[in-house]
LOMARNU-127121 format. One line per field, with one value per residue (C-alpha): residue in three letters; chain; z, x, y. Coordinates in steps of 0.2 Angstrom, whole numbers. Each point is the difference from the previous one (the first is absolute). Last residue first. Example, Ala and Ser with C-alpha at 12.3 -4.5 7.8 and 13.67 -1.06 7.14 Angstrom:
REM LOMARNU-127121
r c(SER, ALA)
c c(A, A)
w c(36, 3)
u c(68, -6)
v c(-5, -17)
END
This chain:
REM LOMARNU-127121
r c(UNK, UNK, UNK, UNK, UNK, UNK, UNK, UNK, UNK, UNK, UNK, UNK, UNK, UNK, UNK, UNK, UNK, UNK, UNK, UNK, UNK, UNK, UNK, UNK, UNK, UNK, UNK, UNK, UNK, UNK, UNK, UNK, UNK, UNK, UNK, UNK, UNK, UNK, UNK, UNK, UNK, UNK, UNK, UNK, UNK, UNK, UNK, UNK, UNK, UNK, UNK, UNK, UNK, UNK, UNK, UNK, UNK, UNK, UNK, UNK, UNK, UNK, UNK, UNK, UNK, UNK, UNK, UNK, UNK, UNK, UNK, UNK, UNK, UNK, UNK, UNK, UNK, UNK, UNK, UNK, UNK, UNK, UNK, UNK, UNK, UNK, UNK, UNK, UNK, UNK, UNK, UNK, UNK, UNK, UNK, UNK, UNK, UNK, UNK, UNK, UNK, UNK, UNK, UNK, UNK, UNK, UNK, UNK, UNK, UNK, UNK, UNK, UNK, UNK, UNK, UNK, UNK, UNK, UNK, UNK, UNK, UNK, UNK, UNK, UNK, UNK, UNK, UNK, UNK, UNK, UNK, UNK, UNK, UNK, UNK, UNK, UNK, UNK, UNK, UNK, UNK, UNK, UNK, UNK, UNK, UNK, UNK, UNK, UNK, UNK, UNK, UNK, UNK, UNK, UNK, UNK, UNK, UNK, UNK, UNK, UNK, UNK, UNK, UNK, UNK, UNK, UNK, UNK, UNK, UNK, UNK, UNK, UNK, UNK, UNK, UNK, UNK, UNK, UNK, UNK, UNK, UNK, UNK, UNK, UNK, UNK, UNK, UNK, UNK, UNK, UNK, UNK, UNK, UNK, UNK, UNK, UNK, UNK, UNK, UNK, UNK, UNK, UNK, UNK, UNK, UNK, UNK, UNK, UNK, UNK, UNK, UNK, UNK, UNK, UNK, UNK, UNK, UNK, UNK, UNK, UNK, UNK, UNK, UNK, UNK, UNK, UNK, UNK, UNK, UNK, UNK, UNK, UNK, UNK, UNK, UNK, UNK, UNK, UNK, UNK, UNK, UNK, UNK, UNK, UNK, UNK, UNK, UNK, UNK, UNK, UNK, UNK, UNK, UNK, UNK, UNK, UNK, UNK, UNK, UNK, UNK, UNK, UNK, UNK, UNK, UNK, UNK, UNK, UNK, UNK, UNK, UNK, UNK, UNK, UNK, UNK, UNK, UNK, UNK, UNK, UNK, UNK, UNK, UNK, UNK, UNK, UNK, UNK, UNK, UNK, UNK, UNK, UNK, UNK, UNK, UNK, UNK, UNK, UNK, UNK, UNK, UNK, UNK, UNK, UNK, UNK, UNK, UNK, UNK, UNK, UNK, UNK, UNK, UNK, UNK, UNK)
c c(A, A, A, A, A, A, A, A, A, A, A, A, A, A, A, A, A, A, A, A, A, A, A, A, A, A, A, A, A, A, A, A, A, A, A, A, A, A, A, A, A, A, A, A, A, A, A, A, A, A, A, A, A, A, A, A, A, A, A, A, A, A, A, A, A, A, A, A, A, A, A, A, A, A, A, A, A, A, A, A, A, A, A, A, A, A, A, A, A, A, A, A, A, A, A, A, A, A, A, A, A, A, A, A, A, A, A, A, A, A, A, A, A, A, A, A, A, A, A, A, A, A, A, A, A, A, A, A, A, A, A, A, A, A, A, A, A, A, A, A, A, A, A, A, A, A, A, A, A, A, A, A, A, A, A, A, A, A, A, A, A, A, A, A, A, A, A, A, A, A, A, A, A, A, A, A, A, A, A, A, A, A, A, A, A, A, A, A, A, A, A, A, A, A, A, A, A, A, A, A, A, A, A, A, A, A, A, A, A, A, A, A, A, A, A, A, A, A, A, A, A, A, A, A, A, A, A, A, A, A, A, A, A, A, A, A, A, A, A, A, A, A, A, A, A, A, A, A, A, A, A, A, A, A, A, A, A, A, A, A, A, A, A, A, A, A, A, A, A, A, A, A, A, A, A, A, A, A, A, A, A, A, A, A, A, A, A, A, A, A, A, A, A, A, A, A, A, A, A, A, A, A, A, A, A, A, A, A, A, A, A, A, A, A, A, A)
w c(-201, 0, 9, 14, 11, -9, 18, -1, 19, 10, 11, 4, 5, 18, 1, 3, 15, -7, 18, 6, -7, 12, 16, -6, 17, 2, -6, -3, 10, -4, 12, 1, 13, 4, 4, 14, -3, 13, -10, -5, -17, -10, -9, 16, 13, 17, 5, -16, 6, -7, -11, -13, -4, 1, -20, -6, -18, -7, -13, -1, -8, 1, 16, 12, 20, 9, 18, 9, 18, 16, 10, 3, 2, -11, 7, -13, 4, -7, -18, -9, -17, 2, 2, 3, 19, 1, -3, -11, 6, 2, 11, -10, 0, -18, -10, -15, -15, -14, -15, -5, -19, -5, 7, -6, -19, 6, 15, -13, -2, 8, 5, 22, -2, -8, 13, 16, -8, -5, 17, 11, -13, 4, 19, 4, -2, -11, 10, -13, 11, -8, 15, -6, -18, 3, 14, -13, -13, 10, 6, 15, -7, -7, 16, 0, 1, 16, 13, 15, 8, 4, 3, 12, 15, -5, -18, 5, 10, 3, -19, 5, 0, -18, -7, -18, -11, -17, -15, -20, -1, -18, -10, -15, -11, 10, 18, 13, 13, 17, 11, 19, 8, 15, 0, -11, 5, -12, -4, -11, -18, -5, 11, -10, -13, 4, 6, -17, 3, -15, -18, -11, 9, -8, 4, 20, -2, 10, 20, 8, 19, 9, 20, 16, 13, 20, 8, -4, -12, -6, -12, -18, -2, -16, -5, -16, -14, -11, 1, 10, -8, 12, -4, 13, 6, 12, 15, 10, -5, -6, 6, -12, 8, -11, -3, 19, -1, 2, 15, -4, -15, -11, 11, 5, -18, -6, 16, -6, -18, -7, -3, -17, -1, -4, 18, -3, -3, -8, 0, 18, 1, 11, 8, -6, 14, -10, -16, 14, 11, -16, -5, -1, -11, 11, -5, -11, 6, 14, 16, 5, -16, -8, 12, 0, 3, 10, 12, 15, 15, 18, 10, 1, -17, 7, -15, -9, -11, -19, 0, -1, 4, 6, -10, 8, 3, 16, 18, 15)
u c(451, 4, -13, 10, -12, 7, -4, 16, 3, 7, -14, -6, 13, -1, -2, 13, 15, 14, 9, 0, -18, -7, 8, -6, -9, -18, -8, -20, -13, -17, -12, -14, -11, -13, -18, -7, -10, -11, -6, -18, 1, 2, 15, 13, -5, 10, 16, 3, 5, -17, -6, -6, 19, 3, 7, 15, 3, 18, 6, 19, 16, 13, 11, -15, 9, -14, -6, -11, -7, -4, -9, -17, 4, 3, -1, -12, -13, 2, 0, 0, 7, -2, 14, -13, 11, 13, -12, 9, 3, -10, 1, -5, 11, 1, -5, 9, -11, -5, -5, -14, 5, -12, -13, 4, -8, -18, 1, 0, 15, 1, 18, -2, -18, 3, 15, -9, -19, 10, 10, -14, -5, 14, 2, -18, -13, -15, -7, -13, 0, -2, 10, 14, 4, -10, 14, 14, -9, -2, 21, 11, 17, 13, 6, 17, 10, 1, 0, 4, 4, -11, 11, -12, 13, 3, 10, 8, -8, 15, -1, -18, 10, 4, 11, 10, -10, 3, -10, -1, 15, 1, -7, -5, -8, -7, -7, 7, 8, -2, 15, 5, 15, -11, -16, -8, -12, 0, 20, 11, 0, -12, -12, 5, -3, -19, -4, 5, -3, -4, 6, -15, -8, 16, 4, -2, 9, -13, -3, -17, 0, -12, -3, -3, -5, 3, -7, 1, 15, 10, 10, 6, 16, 5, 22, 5, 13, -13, -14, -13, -19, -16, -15, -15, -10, -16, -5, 6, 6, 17, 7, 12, 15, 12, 17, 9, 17, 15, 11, 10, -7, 14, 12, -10, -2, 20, -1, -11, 6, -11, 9, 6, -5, 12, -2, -19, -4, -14, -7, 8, 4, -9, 8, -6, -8, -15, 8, 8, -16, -9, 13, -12, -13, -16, -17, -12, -17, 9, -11, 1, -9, 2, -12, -16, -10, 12, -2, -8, 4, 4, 5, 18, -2, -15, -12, 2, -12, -2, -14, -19, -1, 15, 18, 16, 16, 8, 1, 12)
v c(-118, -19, -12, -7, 10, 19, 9, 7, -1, 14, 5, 18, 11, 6, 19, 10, 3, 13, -6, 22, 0, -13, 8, 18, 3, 4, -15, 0, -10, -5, -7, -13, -2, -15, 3, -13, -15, -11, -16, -2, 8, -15, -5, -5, -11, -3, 7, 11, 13, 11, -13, 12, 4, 20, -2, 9, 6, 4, 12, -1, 9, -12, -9, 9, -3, -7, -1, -11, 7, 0, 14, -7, -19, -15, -18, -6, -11, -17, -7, -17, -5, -21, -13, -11, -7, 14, 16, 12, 17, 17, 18, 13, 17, 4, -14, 2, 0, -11, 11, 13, 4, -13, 10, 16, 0, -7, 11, 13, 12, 19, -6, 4, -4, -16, -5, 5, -10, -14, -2, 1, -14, -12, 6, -6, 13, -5, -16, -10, -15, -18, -10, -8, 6, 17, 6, -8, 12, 15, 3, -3, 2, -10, -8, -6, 13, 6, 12, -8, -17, -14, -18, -7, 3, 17, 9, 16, 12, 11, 7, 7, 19, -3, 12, 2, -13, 1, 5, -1, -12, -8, -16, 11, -13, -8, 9, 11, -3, 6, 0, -7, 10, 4, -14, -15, -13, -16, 1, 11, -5, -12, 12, 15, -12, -2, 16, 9, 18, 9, 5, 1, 16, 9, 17, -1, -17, -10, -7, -8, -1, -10, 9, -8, 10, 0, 17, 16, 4, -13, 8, -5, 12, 7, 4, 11, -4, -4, 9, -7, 2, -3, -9, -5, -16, -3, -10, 10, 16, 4, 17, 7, 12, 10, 7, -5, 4, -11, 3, -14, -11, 3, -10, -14, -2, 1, -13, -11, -2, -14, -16, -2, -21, -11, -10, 1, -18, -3, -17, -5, -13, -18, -16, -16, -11, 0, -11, -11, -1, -6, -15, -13, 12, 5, -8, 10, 8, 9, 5, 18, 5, 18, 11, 6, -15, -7, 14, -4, 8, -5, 15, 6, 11, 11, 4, 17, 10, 4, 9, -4, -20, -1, -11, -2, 8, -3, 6, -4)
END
């Protein structure tokens, strides 16, 4: 098993079950201030969840099962490795992310087609449904519209569950690979990492600057990588992705969407990622239409965007 450390012209790997040193990075494994008498009591004290879901409108599976038989095919983009590209989804309509030649990871940006301020929220679709997220699974978006923008209808990796170091698939943990961490740790001027593929996809897509885009480039879901928590630092780590040509992630689009996807640098992600020394395949993405009338029989629409008044406790 492999971990996230610093290389001299990438960010490499090191082997986790040989002897490292890593105090230096990490916070310190020796306390500076004496436990309390009743430590093990504070510790022992059992954990809730922060968000529980029980209220939650689950998303309608089945209404979505049922619109997406013998769906049509509208469009096929090829992603190229190493490189990102825009499509739109109208809502109501299904995409695939598709492994295509050869194991690929792939970073997955999401907006309202009509509003490049509404987008994915990765950290409280994490809050919401779990570290890794499959069928059934939506993708928020951010404050203050708090609504589904996608859910998750297939996942053919959904047997690979989490293993014996705790890895499971496409995540939300990781931001994104980008240049600035890469120039953090090891002074490299590397120019396609998920972050600026991303830039260059979005600004050509909207005719804006990259100046304008970047802050419209938001954490992702890691589409098909392979990542957990280490038990000892409880570090981020990574390990090749157990994707194959044929498998895929499918979506169904809650609103009209525009979406970038990044072929990840690091290939699937078993060893290094920004740099161009890893093995990368293009990846597929595909855009399906209903052919039935299952969604206009039940009226179904557009999620609502979030009820709150937004007055703060500070009138209107």
């Amino acid at each position: 098993m492999q971990a996230l450390t610093t290389g001299a012209s990438h960010l490499a790997c090191f082997d986790i079950d040989a002897p490292q040193t890593l105090n230096h990075l990490m916070k310190s494994r020796t306390p500076d201030f004496p436990a309390p008498l009743d430590a093990e009591k504070r510790k022992a004290i059992r954990p809730v969840v922060c968000y529980p879901v029980d209220q939650l409108q689950v998303a309608p599976l089945e209404l979505y099962f049922r619109a997406r038989k013998n769906f049509e095919l509208v469009e096929s983009l090829e992603v190229p490795p190493r490189e990102a590209r825009t499509f739109e989804i109208p809502a109501g309509h299904f995409f695939r992310i598709v492994c295509v030649d050869g194991p690929q990871v792939g970073d997955l940006n999401l907006w309202q087609a009509e509003n490049l301020k509404e987008r994915f929220y990765s950290g409280k679709t994490r809050a919401l449904h779990g570290t890794h997220l499959s069928t059934g699974d939506r993708l928020w978006s951010g404050f203050p519209y708090l609504r589904p923008l996608a859910t998750i209808t297939a996942d053919t990796l959904d047997w690979y569950g989490f293993d014996e170091f705790g890895a499971g698939v496409h995540d939300v943990i990781g931001t994104r690979c980008d240049p600035y961490t890469s120039f953090l740790l090891n002074q490299t001027q590397y120019h396609h990492c998920c972050h600026s593929n991303l830039i260059r996809s979005l600004a050509q897509k909207t005719g804006l600057s990259k100046a304008e885009i970047e802050a419209d480039v938001h954490d992702v879901l890691n589409v098909f990588m392979c990542t957990g928590f280490l038990q000892d630092t409880h570090q981020y780590f990574m390990k090749a992705s157990p994707v194959r040509p044929g498998d895929y992630l499918e979506f169904f689009a809650e609103v009209n969407l525009l979406g970038a996807l990044s072929a990840c640098p690091g290939g699937d992600c078993g060893s290094e990622h920004s740099s161009d020394s890893s093995t990368c395949y293009p990846l597929r993405v595909e855009h399906y239409r209903p052919t039935n009338d299952e969604l206009t029989k039940v009226g179904w629409r557009s999620p609502s965007i979030n009820g709150y008044d937004r007055s703060h406790g500070m009138g209107n």
